[in-house]
C-alpha positions as CSV (number, residue, x, y, z in Angstrom):
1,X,-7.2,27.9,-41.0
2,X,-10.6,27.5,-38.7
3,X,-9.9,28.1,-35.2
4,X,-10.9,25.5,-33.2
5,X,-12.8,25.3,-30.1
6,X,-13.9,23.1,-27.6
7,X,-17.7,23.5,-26.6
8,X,-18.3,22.6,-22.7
9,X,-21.7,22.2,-21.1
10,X,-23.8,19.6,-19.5
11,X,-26.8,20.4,-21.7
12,X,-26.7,19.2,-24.8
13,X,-29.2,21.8,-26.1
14,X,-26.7,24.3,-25.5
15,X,-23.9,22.3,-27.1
16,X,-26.5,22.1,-30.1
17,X,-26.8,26.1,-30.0
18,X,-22.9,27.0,-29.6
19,X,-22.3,24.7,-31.9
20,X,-24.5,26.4,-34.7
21,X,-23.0,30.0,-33.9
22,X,-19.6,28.8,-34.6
23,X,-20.3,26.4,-37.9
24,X,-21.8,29.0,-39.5
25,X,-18.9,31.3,-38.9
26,X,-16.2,29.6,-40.0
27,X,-15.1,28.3,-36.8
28,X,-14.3,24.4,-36.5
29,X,-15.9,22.5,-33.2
30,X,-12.9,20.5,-32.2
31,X,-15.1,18.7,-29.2
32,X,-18.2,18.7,-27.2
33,X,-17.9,18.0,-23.3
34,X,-20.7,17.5,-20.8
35,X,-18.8,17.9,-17.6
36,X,-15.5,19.8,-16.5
37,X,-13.9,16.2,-16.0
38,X,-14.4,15.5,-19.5
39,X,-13.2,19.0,-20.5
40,X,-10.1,18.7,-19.1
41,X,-9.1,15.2,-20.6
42,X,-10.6,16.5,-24.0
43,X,-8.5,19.9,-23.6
44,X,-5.4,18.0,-23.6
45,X,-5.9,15.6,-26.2
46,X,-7.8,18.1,-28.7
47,X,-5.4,21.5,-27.7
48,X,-8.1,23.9,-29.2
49,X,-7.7,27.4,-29.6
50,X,-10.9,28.1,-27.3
51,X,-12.7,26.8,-24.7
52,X,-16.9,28.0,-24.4
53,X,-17.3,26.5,-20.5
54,X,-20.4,26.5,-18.7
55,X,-20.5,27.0,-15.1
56,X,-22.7,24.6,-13.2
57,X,-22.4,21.2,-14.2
58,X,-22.1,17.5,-12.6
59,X,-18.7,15.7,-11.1
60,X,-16.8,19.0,-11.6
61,X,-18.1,22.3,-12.3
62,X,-16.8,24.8,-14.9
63,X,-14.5,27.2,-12.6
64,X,-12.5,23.9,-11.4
65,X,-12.2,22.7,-14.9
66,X,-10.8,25.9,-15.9
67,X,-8.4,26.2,-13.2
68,X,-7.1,22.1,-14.4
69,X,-7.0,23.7,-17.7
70,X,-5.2,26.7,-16.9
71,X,-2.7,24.6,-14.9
72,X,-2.1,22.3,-17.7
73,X,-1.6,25.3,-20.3
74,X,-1.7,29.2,-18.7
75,X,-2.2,30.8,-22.1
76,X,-5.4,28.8,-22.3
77,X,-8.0,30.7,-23.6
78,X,-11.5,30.0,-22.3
79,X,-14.8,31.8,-22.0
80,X,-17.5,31.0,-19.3
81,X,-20.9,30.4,-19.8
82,X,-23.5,31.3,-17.1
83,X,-26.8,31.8,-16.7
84,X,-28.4,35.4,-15.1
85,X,-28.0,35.6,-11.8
86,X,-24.3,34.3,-11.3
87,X,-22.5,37.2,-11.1
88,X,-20.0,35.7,-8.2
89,X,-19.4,32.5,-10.1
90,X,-18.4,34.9,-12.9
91,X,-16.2,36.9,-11.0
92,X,-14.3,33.9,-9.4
93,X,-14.0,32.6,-13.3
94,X,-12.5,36.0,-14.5
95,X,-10.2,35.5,-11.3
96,X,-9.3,32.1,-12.2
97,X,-8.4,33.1,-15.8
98,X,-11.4,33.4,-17.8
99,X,-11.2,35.8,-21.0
100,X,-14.6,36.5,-21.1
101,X,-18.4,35.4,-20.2
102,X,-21.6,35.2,-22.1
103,X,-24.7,34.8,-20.7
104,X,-27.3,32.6,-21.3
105,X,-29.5,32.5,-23.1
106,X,-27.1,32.9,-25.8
107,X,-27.2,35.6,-28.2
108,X,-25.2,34.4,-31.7
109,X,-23.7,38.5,-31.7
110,X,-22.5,38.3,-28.0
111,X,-20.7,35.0,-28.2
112,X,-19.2,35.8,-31.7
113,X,-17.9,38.7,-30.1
114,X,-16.8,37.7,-26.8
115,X,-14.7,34.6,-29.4
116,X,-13.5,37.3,-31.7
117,X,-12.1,39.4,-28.7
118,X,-10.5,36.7,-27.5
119,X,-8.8,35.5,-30.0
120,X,-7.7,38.6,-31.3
């Protein structure tokens, strides 16, 4: 069975991109969210088996929503998104609980590994 994930960010651009990577290898997109608020309500009703979060983004940012997520389920797996340039934001995800981060611009290679990796 596809693993599912759960695609977070405020552009939808990026959604788009993410989105491709994983449909074209085999993974299923359980959810797009455009805000951590969002991702949180959508992490509980959808229960994917990965979370791609960006950083930055409106009425809650990326390292709050994982920290709700990680409260709500601790073996949450989730992998931040960030642009160059936000290496503490990264640091205080990986602190939170992140598995992994990719930077943006994505790279199909990097994110297929960092999701790989992560899900073992």
């Amino acid at each position: 069975m596809a693993h599912s994930v759960l695609i977070v960010d405020d552009a939808a651009f990026m959604r788009m991109m993410i989105k491709d990577i994983l449909e074209k290898n085999g993974y299923e997109v359980a959810g797009e969210a455009k805000d951590g608020k969002e991702a949180v309500e959508l992490y509980q009703e959808l229960n994917p088996d990965l979370v791609t979060m960006d950083i930055t983004m409106p009425e809650m940012d990326g390292i709050t929503a994982l920290k709700e997520i990680k409260k709500l389920d601790p073996n949450a797996k989730v992998i931040m998104c960030s642009a160059m340039g936000q290496q503490a934001m990264v640091i205080d995800a990986i602190q939170a609980g992140a598995k992994d981060f990719v930077v943006k611009p994505f790279q199909a290679d990097r994110v297929l590994e960092a999701i790989n990796k992560t899900l073992g």
